[in-house]
C-alpha positions in Angstrom: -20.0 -10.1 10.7 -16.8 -8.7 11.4 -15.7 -6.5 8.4 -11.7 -5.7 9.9 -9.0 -5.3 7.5 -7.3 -8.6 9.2 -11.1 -10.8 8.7 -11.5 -9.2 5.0 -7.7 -10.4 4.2 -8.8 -13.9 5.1 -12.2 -13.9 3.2 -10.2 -12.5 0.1 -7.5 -15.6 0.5 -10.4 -17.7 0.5 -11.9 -16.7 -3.0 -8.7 -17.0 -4.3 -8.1 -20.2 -2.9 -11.9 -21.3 -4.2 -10.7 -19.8 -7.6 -7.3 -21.8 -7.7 -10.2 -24.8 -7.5 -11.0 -24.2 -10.5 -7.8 -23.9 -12.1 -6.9 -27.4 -10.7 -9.6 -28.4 -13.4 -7.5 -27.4 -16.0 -4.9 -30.3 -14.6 -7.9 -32.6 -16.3 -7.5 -31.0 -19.3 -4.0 -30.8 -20.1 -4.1 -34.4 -19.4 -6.4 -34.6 -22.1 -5.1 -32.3 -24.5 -1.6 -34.8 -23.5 -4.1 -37.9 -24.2 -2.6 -38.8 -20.9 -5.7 -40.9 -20.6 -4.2 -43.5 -18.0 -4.0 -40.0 -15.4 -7.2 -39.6 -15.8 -8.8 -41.9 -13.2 -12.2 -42.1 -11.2 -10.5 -40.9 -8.1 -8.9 -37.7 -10.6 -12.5 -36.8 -11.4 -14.0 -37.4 -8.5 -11.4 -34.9 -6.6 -11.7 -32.2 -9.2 -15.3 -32.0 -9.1 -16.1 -32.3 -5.5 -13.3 -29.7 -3.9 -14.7 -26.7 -5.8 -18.3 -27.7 -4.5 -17.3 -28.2 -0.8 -14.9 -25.3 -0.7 -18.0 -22.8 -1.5 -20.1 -24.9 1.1 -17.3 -24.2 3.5 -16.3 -20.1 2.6 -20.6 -19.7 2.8 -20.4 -21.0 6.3 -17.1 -19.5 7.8 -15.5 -17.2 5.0 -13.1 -15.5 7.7 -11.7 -19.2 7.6 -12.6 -20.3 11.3 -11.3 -23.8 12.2 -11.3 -25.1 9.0 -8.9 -22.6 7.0 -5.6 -25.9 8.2 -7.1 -27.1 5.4 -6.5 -24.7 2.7 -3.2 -23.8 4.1 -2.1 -27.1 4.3 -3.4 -28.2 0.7 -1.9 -24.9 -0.5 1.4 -25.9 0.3 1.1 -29.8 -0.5 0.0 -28.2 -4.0 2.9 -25.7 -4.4 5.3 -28.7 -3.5 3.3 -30.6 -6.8 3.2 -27.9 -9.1 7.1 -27.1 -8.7 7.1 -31.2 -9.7 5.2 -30.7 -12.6 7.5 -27.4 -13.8 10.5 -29.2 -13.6 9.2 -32.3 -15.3 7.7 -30.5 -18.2 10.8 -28.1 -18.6 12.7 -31.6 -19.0 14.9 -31.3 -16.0 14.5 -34.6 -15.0 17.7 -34.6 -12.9 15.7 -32.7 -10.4 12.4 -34.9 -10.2 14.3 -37.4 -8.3 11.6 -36.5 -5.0 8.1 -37.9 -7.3 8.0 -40.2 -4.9 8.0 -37.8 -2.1 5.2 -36.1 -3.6 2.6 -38.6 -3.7 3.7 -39.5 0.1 3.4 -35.6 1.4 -0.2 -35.8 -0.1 -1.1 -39.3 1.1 -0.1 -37.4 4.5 -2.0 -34.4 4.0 -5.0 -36.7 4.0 -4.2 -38.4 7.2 -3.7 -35.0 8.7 -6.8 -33.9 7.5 -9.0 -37.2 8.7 -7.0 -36.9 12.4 -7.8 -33.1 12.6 -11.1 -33.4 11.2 -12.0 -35.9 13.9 -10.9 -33.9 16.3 -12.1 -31.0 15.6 -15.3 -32.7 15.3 -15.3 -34.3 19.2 -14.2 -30.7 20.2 -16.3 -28.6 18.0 -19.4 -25.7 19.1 -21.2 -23.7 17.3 -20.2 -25.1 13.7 -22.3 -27.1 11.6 -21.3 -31.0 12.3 -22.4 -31.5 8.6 -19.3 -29.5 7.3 -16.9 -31.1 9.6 -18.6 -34.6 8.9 -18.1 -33.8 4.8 -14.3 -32.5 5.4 -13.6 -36.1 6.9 -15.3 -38.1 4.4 -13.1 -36.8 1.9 -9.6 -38.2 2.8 -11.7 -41.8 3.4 -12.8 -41.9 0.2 -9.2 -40.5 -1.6 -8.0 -43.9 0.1 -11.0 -46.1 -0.9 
């Protein structure tokens, strides 16, 4: 394994991003603790239980990153773009949550990124396990189911 300051940078951005998993868990619970029942949907659940699981799978197989890392970057930013939503909203500043709408379509997007790359990636692919690639596809197929 390669153990250079640049590789060990990008295995510690991947725990953090496996940790910040986690936290997304705690979405679930405020929504709870909000009895913001209706938010709480199959789909919700689903999500929050199966990313934590497949981004371990992923950082045991290639924790440098490797070809999948577009994805945390990607769902790092789509989330930052949400969680600045969800700061405005609950601070009341309503004036400046006229873009919800443009949330739910940058995510929607991130998913079609994600099933095109994955796909391609996939055709184009050596020496990584077609399993890991096959589950990071699956994913955005079944957030659209």
């Amino acid at each position: 394994m390669d153990y250079s300051p640049r590789t060990m940078h990008v295995c510690l951005l991947s725990y953090l991003y496996l940790l910040s998993k986690y936290l997304d868990l705690l979405e679930t619970i405020f929504f709870v603790l909000r009895k913001k029942f209706n938010q709480i949907t199959s789909l919700h659940v689903y999500h929050h239980a199966i990313v934590p699981i497949l981004v371990h799978m992923f950082i045991k197989v290639s924790p440098n990153g490797g070809p999948g890392a577009m994805f945390p970057l990607l769902n790092t930013f789509i989330h930052t773009i949400m969680y600045i939503y969800y700061t405005l909203s609950a601070l009341g500043l309503r004036r400046y949550t006229w873009w919800k709408k443009y949330v739910t379509q940058l995510q929607l997007t991130q998913f079609v990124i994600f099933g095109i790359y994955g796909w391609l990636f996939l055709l184009n692919q050596k020496g990584y396990p077609k399993i890991f690639t096959f589950l990071g596809i699956i994913q955005p197929v079944i957030f659209f189911a």
